[in-house]
N, C-alpha and C positions, 0 to 999 in steps of 0.2 A: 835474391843473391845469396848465396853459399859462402859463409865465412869459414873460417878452418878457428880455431882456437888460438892462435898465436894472431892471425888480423882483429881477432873479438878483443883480445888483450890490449893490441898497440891501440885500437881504439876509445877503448875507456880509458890510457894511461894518458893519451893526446888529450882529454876532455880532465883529468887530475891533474894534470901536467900544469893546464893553464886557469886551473880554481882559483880563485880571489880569495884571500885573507879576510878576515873578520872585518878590517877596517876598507873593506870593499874594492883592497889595491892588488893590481895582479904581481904576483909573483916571480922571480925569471926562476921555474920548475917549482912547484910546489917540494917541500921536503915528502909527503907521503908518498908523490910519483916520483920523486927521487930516487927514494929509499927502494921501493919495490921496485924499479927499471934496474937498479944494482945489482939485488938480489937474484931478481928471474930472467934477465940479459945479459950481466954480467958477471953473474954466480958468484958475485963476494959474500961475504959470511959476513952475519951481524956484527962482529967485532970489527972486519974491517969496514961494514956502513955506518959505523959509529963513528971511528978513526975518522971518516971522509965527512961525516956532517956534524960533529965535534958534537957528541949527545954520548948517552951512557947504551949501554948495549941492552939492557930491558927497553929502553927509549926504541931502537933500532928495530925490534921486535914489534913492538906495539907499531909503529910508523906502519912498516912491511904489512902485518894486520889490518891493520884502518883503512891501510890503502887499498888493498886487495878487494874487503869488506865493498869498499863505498864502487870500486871497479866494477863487481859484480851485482850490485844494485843496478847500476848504469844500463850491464849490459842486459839482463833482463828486464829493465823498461824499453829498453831500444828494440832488442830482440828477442825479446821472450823469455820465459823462464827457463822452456829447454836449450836456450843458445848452448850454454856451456856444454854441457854432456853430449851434444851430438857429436 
């Protein structure tokens, strides 16, 4: 099956989305798939992903980061290292 880059994305963000916290409870949206579904769905700007999940705008950075990071781990276990760039 042929994913396009935006299915590879909603795919790892569904699998962040619903990550357990350290104290092993799920979350309703993790704040990383939060943050990063903001950013590259709804094109807000770290100042306004701050605003919306009440953190400091390096916070909002770092989140979008982390998340992307741990996304893209995902999808090259799932699908390979070449997923993304095809």
């Amino acid at each position: 099956m042929i994913m396009n880059n935006r299915d590879l994305m909603l795919d790892a963000l569904a699998v962040l989305w619903n990550k357990k916290n350290r104290g092993n409870q799920r979350l309703s949206g993790h704040p990383l798939a939060r943050a990063v579904y903001m950013r590259h769905f709804n094109g807000l700007t770290y100042i306004e992903i701050a605003k919306e999940l009440n953190i400091s705008v390096e916070s909002a950075r770092v989140y979008v980061g982390k998340g992307l990071q741990i996304m893209r781990k995902y999808i090259e276990r799932k699908y390979g290292s070449n997923a993304i760039d095809a």
